[in-house]
N, C-alpha and C positions, 0 to 999 in steps of 0.2 A: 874207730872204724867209720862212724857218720860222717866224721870231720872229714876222712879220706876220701869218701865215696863222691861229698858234696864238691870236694876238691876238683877230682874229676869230672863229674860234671860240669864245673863251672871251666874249664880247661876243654873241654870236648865243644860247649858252646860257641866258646869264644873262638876255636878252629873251624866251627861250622861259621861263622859270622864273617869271619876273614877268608873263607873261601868266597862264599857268597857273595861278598862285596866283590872281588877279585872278579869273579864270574859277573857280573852287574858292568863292570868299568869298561872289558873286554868285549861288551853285547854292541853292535850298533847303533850310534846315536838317533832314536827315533822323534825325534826336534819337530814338532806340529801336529804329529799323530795322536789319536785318530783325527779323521777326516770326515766330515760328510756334504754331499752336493746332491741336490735337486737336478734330475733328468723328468724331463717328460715322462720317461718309463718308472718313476717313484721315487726317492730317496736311499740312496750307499751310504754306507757309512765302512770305510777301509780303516781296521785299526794299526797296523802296522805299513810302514814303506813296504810295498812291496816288492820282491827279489825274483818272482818267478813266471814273468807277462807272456800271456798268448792273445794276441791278436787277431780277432777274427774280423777288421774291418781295413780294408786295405786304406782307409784315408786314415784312420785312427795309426797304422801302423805310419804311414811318412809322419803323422805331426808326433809322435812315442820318440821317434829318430831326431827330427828337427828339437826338441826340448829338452834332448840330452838323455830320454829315460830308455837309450837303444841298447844300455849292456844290464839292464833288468829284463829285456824281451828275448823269452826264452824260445819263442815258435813264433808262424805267422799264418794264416791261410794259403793257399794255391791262388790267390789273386791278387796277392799283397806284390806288386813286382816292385815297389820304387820303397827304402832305397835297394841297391844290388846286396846292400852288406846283408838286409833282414833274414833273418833263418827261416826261407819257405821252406812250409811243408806239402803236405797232402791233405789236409784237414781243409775242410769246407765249411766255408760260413753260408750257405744256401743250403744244404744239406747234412749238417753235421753229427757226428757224430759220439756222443758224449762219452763214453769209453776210451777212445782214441783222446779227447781232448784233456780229458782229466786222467790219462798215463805218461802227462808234462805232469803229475804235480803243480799245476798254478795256484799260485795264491793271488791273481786276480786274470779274469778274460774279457776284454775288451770287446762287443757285438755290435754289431749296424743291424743283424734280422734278428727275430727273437724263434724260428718256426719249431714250430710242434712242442712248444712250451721248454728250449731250449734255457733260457734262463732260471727256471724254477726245477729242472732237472740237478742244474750244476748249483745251484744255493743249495738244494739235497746232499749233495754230497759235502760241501763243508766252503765253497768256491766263490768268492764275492765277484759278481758280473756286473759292470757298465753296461748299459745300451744305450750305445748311441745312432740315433735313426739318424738319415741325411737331414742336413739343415734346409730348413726353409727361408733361409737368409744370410745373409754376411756377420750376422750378428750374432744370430745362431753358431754362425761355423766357428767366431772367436769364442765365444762360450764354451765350445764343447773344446776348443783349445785349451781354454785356462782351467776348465774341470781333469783335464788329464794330468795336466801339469802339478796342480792341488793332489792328487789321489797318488801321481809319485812320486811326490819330494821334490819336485822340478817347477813348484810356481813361478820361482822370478822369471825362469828361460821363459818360462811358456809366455808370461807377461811381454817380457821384452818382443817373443816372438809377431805378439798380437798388433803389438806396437809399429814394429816395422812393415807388416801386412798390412795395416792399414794408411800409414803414412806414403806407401813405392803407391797403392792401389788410388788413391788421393790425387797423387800425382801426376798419375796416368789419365785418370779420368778427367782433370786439369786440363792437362795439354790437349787431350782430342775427344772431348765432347763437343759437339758441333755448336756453333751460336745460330746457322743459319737453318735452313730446311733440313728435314731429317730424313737422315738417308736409311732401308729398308736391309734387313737381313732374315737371312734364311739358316735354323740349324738343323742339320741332318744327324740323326742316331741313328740311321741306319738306310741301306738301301731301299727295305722298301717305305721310305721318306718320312719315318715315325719324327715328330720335332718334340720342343719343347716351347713353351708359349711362358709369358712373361711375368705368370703367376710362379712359376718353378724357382729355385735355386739360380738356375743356371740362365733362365729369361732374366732374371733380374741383373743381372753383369750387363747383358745388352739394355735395358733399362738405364741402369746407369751411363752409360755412356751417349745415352740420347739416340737410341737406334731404337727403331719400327720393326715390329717382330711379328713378321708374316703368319705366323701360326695362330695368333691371337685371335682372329678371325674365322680360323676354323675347327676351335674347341669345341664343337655343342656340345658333351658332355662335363666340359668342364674337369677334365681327367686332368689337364695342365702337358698330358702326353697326345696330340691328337696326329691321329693320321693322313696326311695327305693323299694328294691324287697328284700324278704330275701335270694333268692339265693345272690343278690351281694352283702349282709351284709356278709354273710358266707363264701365267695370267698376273701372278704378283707380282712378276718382276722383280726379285731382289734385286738390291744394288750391292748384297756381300754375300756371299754363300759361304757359311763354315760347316765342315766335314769333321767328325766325331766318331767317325770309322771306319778310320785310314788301317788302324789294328788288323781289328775284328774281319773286315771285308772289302779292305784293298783301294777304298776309295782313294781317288784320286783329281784333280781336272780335267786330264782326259775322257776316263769314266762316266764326269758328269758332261764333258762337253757333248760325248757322244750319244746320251740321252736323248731319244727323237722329240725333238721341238726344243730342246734347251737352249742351241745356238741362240734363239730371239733374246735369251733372257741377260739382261745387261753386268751382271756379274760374270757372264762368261765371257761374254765378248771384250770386259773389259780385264780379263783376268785376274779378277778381285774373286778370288777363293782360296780360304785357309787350310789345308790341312794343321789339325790340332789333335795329339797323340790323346786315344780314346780315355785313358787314366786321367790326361791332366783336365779334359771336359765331362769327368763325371765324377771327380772327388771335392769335398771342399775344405781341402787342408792348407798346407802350406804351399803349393805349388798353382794357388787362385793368383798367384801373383805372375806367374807362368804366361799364364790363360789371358790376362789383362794383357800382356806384353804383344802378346801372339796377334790378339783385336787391334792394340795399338799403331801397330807396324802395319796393318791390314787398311787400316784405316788413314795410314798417313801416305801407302801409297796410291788408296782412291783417292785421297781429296787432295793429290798432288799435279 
């Protein structure tokens, strides 16, 4: 009766072993997992590839797409427009909602804001979060690129991705950085003339390209956001005016030509203003190479 019993046991074992392996073979390859990357906002650590991505930052959702990690992305925000294919939802990354967000089941949510202690809500419930703030440089922007790509399974895209970004961006700033005197630009966020000065993100592209960025002079707070008056728009003369919400409030060259006093200002007269679509001058993802192009062409038809 022992010898039988043991028999069985050793027979019921060896079935449980052979399933389990079976089960094991069948599970997907998680090949580098876990992971972890240094954010400004603290250290992640994602133990498995993730399967179930909500996206709450509309630049983090184009570079998720451009690295290949777009059929893991289960949601996206109300802001997230580019690509078309992304599953917007209703969900806000300015206001959000944690209930709403975590009845996608995610097993990771991608953030740009963190408000009202949105990240330490969702670690509560079980939810491994990114936060990634806007870059403060290009170097930045490639970093938070190849952190995405590390946390899903998509390093080499993202690698290559960074690769090519930087090499078309090279390029460009190559062929039309000026050798000679430098010529002035103006960026508008908004009608009532909010810019950005060459401390931001975004001042630094015109930096690079050897441009003089009107706003720089009238930061006193140092916000890196300052606002204008149109008299001192029209006393600086740009020689490029770029429009950043053509979107949001319709801007246009008309619009600005018809601004009282703007005629005098030499970017109108000489029709050097860019409309640049409000997403591709306020994210710093994949589409900074967009943005470069946009300047490029701006810039090749003033100094033509």
């Amino acid at each position: 009766m022992h010898r039988l019993i043991a028999s069985l046991i050793a027979v019921t074992l060896a079935v449980v072993a052979l399933v389990a392996s079976g089960a094991s073979a069948q599970r997907p390859a998680q090949s580098g997992f876990p992971v972890t990357i240094v954010t400004p906002a603290g250290r992640v650590t994602v133990e498995r590839k993730p399967q179930r991505i909500v996206s709450l930052s509309p630049t983090a959702t184009e570079t998720l797409f451009a690295i290949g990690a777009g059929p893991q992305v289960i949601a996206v925000d109300d802001q997230s427009d580019y690509p078309k294919s992304a599953p917007r939802t209703s969900l806000s990354g300015f206001t959000p909602n944690v209930e709403a967000i975590a009845s996608y089941r995610p097993d990771l949510v991608v953030i740009a804001y963190d408000p009202k202690g949105l990240s330490s809500a969702l670690r509560r419930l079980g939810i491994t979060v990114v936060h990634h703030d806007g870059a403060k440089s290009a170097a930045g922007a490639y970093q938070q690129i190849r952190q995405l790509g590390k946390i899903t399974g998509n390093e080499a895209r993202a690698t290559r991705l960074v690769a090519r970004m930087k090499a078309r961006i090279a390029a460009i700033v190559k062929a039309h950085r000026p050798t000679g005197s430098r010529l002035s630009v103006y960026h508008e966020l908004s009608p009532d003339l909010y810019s950005a000065t060459s401390k931001t993100f975004i001042g630094q592209v015109y930096s690079s390209l050897g441009l003089r960025n009107i706003a720089d002079a009238a930061d006193a707070t140092g916000s890196g956001y300052p606002q204008l008056s149109s008299e001192y728009v029209v006393a600086a003369n740009p020689d490029l005016i770029v429009l950043a919400d053509t979107v949001c409030c319709g801007q246009k060259p008309s619009t600005v030509a018809a601004r009282p006093g703007w005629d005098r200002i030499s970017a109108v007269r000489t029709g050097s203003i860019v409309r640049v679509h409000d997403s591709i001058a306020s994210r710093w993802g994949p589409r900074l190479v967009d943005f470069y192009r946009a300047l490029a062409s701006a810039l090749g038809r003033l100094r033509s």
